[in-house]
N, C-alpha and C positions, 0 to 999 in steps of 0.2 A: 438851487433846486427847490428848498423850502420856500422864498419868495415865488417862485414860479405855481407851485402849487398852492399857494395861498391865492393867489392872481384867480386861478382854474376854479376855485370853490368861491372864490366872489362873484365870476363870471355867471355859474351853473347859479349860483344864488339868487344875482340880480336876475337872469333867465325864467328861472321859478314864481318870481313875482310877479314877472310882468306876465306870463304865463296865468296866474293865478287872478290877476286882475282884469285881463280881457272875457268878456260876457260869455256865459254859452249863450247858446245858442238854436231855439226851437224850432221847427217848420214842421207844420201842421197842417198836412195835405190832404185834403177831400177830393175823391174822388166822384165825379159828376153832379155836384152839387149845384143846384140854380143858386141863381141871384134871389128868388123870391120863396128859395126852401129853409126860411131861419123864422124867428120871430123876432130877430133882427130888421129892421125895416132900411135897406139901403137907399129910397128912393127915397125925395122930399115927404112922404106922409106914410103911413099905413094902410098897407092893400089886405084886401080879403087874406089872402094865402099868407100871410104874414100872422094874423090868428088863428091858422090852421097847426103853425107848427109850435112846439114848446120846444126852446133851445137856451134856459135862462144862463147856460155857462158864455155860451157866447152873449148873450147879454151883458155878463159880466165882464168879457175879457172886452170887451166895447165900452163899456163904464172907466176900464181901468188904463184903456189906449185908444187908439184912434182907429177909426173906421176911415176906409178908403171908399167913396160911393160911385169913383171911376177908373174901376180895377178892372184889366182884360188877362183871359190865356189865350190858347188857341182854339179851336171849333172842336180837334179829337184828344184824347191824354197824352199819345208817345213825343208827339211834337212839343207840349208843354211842358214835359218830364225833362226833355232833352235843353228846351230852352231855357230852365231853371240852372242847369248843371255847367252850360256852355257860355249861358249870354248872349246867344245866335239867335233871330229871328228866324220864324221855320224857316221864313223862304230861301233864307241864307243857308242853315246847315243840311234843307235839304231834306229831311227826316217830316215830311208833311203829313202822311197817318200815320194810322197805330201799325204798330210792329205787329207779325207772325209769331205765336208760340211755337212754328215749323217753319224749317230752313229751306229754302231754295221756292216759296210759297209767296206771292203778292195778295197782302191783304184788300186790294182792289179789284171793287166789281164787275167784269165786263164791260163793253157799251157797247152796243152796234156802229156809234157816231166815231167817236174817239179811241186810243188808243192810249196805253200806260204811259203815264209822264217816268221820264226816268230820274225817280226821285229815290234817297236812299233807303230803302225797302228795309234791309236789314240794319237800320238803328244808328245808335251812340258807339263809338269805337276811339279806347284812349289810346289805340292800336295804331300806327300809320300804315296804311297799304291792304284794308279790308274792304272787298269791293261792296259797293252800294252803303255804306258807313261813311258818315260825319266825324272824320275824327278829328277830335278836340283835346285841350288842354282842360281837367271838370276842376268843378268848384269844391268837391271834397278831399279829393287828393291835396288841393289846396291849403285847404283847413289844415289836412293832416300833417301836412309840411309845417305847417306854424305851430303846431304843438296840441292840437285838437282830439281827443276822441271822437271819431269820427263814427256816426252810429245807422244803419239803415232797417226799422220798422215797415214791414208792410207788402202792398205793391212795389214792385219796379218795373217791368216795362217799358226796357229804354232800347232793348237790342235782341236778334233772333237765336234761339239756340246753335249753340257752335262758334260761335263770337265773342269776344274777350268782354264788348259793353254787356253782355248778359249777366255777369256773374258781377254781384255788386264791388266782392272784394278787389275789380281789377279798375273800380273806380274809385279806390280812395278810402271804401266806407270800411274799416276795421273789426265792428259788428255788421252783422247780416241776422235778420229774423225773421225769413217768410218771404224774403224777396227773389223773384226769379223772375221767366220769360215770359209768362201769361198775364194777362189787363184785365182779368176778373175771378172770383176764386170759384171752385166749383159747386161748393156749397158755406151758408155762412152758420150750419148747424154741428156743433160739437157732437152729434146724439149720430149724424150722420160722416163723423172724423173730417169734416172740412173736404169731404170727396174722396179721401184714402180709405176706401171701402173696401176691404177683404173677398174677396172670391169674383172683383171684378179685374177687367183691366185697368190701366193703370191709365189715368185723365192727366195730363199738362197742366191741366187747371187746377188740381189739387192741390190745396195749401201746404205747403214745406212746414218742417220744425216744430208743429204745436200737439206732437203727440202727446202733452202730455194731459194735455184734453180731451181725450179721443172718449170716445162714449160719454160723455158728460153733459150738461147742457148748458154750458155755457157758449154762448154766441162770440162768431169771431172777432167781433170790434171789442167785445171784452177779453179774449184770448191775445189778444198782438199786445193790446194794451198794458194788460198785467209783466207779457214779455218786456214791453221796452220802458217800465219804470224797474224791470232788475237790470237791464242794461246803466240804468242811470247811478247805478248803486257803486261801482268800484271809481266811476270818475270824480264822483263827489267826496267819497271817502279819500282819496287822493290830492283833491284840491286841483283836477285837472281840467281845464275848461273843453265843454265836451259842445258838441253839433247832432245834433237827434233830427233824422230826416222820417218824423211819425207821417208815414204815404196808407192812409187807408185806404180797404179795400172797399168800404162801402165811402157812398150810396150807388154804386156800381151792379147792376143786375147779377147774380140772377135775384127776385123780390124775397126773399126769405123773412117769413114776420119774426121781430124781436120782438120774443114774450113778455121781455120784463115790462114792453108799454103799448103791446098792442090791443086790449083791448078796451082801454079808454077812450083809444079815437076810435072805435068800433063804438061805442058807448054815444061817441058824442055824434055819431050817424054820418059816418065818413066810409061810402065806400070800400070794399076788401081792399081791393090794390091803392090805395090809397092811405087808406091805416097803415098797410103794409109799409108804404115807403114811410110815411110819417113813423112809426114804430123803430127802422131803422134811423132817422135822423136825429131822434130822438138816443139813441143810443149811442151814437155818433157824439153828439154833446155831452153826452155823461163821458166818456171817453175824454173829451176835452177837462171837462171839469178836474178828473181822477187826478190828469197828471198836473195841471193847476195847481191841487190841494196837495199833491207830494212835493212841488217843487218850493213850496212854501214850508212844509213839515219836514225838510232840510234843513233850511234857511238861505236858500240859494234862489229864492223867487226873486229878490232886489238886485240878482247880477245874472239876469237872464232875460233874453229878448224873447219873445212868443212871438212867430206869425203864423196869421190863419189864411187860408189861401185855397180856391179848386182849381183842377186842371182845367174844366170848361164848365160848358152854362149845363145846367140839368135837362135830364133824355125827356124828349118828348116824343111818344112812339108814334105817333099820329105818325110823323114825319120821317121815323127811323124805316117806315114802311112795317111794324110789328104790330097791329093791329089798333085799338082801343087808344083815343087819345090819353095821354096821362102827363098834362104840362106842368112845369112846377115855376113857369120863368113870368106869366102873365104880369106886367104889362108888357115886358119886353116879347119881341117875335121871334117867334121857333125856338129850336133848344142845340141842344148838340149836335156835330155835326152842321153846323149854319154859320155864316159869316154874319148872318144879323144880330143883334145884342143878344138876345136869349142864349144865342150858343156861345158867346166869347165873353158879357159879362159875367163878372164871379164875385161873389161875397170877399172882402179880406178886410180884418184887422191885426194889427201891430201893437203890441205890449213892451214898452221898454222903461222899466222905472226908472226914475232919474232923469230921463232923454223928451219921453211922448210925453207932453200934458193930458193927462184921463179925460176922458168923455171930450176927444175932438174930433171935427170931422175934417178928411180931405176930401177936395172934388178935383184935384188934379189925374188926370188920366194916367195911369202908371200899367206896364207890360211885363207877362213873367218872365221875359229876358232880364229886368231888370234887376229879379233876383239875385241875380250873379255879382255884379258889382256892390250891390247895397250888402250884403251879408261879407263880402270880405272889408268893405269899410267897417262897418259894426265889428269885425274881429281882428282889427285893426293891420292888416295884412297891407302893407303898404306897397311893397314890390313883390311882382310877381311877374311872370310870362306866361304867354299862352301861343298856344302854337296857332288859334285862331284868333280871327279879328271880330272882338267882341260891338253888339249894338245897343247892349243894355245901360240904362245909365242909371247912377245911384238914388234912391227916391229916402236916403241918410238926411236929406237937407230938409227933405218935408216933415219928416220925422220932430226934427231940433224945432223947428217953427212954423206956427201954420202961415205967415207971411213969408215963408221962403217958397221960390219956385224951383222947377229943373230948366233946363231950356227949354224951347219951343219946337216940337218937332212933329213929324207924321206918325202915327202907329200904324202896323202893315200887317192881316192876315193874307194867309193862302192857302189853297186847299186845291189846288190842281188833280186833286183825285175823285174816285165816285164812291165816295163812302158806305154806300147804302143803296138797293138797287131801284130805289122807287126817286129821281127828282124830288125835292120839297123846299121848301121856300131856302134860299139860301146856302141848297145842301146841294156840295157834286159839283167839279168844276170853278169854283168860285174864288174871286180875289177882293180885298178892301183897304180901301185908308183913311182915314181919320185923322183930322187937322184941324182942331178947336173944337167949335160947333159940329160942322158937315162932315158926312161921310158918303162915298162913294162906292159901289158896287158893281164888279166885273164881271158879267156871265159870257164863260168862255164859250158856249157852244155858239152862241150867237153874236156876241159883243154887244151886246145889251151894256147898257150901265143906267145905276140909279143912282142920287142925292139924295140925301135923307138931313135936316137939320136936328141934331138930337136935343136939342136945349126945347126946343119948341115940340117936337114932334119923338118922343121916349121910345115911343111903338111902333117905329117906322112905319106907319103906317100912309104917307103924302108922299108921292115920290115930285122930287122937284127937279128934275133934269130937262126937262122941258124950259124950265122957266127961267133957269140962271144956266146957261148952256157954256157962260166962261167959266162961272165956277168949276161945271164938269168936265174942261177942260185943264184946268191950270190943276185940278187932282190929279189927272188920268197920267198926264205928264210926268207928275213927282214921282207915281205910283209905277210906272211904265220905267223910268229911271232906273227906280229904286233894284227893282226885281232886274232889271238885266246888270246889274252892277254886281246884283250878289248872285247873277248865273241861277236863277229860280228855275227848278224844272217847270215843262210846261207839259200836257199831253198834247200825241198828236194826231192828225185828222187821220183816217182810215184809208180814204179814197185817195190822198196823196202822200202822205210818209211826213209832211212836213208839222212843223209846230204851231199850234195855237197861235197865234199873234198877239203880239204885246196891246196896251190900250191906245197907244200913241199911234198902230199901226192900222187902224180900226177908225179915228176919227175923221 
């Protein structure tokens, strides 16, 4: 018996260590961030909008790791949320927009022409048997499994009220702080309790958990933030390797100026709504910095990954059909909401002491499905199951070398919905692939298709399918493949009941 338990505390011992030695683990989620809202400059040079913004912490976490300058999500956030947590391409799990803060509601807009693609409406489900749910095996139940604190800050947005994926605790996440069914808060003024305003009714979009700011002025990006470095506090005293999934809520409407920097870009003659979002981006990066400078004032900054990452490319309202242009993505086209770069590229860097060589660049094209696999490598999670069949691949390898590649393969958006009731470049309907250079573009209402070479042409602005008609061809195929494999909703035509036609069925 004494040998036996001696066995049992060597076991639990070695368990502790290796426990104690695998990285936490950061993700550092922006919410509708462009590609060209940093003073980071991801493109070969420095664009205008690039000295509009002051972001020096992501400067720094870019000095200190690698910058990825061919990083995609999807066009809206639920499907990027959900492809983070899964390793499913939307068009595989299905979950193509943004979730309902109400049950039994499609957040798609009418059409005259078309008809609702039957896609899964209501969300992420770690449930099996929830109608219109994705359900999956997630990445943090994962973690949790392997000995992780598992931690959720923020936005969540993955599933509709009344559903198991709603409620973060039933995917994994051990803490919960502010996360719930809504994809924007209702207000980001502590002065105004985050939308929990006394003598009215009661908003969906009110932020959860941060009474304890309520009349204060402190702004929400600064409220989650203060919450989720006390979250960090008992896993580190413990020596327990924790997973912090910080999902902010800005830069996500509604425009609420941060004081602490708005009126310096007022000062430096930058438009209200403009300051405005700068003010917020700005805060956003001090945000970033805070937890930086705690996770170092531990001593836990040397065994911790940082990744910086948005759900999609930044709103451009021109196009959302909400008035007044307000792009933050130029040179890339359109913003959110768009299959073209503006809407699907995103800012991201990766911090891994030890692992990243500081101040590198990648230009390998990398997808937030791939989230899923690359973070359980990083936490060294070697076996696992999933009840789905993941498409994400690990981007660990890019990391260790900048002369390492992943395979070679297609990247696939979809958007078989109408996101917005106004048509705009890219928006409503839309499918794409991307294979090297070229990309390809699906307009379902017509079967239009465009080529675009990005290396040559950033702004898609030459459409070349005229000109290389095999090119547009040997895509439309892979991409036509691809989606009937993973049973992609599609919407359907009005006047006949039937479905969209794939690209293959069109040429």
């Amino acid at each position: 018996m004494k040998r036996l338990f001696v066995f049992i505390i060597f076991i639990l011992s070695a368990l502790a260590i290796q426990a104690q030695q695998r990285p936490n683990i950061v993700v550092f989620l922006v919410d509708d961030m462009g590609w060209m809202d940093t003073s980071v400059p991801f493109a070969d040079k420095v664009y205008p909008l690039n000295k509009r913004y002051q972001t020096p912490h992501m400067e720094r976490l870019a000095r200190e790791g690698m910058k990825f300058t061919h990083a995609y999500a999807t066009p809206v956030c639920s499907p990027s949320r959900v492809s983070m947590l899964t390793g499913m391409n939307a068009a595989h799990h299905g979950v193509t927009n943004w979730t309902m803060p109400f049950k039994d509601r499609n957040s798609d807009t009418p059409d005259e022409q078309l008809d609702f693609a039957p896609w899964n409406m209501y969300g992420l489900s770690p449930v099996k048997g929830v109608p219109h749910t994705a359900h999956a095996t997630v990445l943090p139940q994962l973690l949790n499994e392997a000995g992780y604190m598992t931690i959720h800050v923020g936005k969540g947005h993955w599933a509709t009220p009344g559903t198991p994926g709603a409620n973060p605790y039933n995917l994994g996440f051990v803490v919960n702080v502010a996360g719930h069914v809504a994809g924007r808060p209702l207000s980001y003024l502590g002065e105004q309790n985050y939308g929990n305003m006394q003598g009215k009714p009661y908003n969906i979009h009110a932020v959860p958990d941060m009474a304890e700011y309520f009349g204060s002025d402190t702004y929400l990006t600064e409220a989650i933030t203060r919450e989720a470095l006390k979250t960090l506090e008992a896993p580190i005293r413990n020596g327990q390797p924790f997973f912090l999934h910080m999902a902010h809520f800005a830069l996500h409407d509604p425009y609420d100026p941060d004081k602490r920097y708005m009126q310096k870009y007022l000062d430096a003659g930058l438009p209200q709504t403009d300051a405005i979002y700068a003010s917020m981006v700005e805060g956003m990066d001090k945000s970033l910095g805070d937890i930086l400078d705690y996770l170092e004032k531990k001593g836990v900054a040397n065994n911790t990954v940082f990744i910086f990452m948005s759900d999609n490319g930044g709103l451009s309202l021109a196009y959302a059909g909400r008035g007044e242009a307000h792009t933050q993505n130029l040179p890339l086209r359109a913003g959110k909401g768009s299959v073209y770069e503006g809407g699907i590229r995103v800012p991201m860097l990766v911090k891994w002491p030890g692992v990243v060589k500081p101040a590198t660049v990648n230009h390998t094209p990398v997808i937030i499905e791939d989230f899923f696999p690359s973070i359980l490598e990083m936490a060294r999670v070697e076996r696992y199951n999933t009840v789905q069949k993941t498409d994400g691949l690990s981007f660990v390898p890019l990391l260790k070398s900048t002369d390492k590649k992943i395979a070679d393969r297609a990247l696939i958006w979809h958007l078989p919905n109408k996101w917005t009731e106004q048509d705009g470049p890219g928006i409503n309907y839309k499918s794409a692939i991307r294979e090297g250079d070229w990309k390809l573009i699906y307009h379902m209402r017509d079967g239009k298709m465009e080529l675009y070479n990005l290396k040559s042409d950033l702004g898609e602005t030459t459409d070349l399918a005229a000109r290389y008609p095999k090119r547009v061809k040997a895509l439309a195929l892979k991409l036509s493949q691809q989606l009937r494999q993973w049973e992609a909703p599609m919407p359907l035509f009005k006047n006949t009941g039937k479905p969209v036609p794939l690209l293959d069925e069109v040429l």
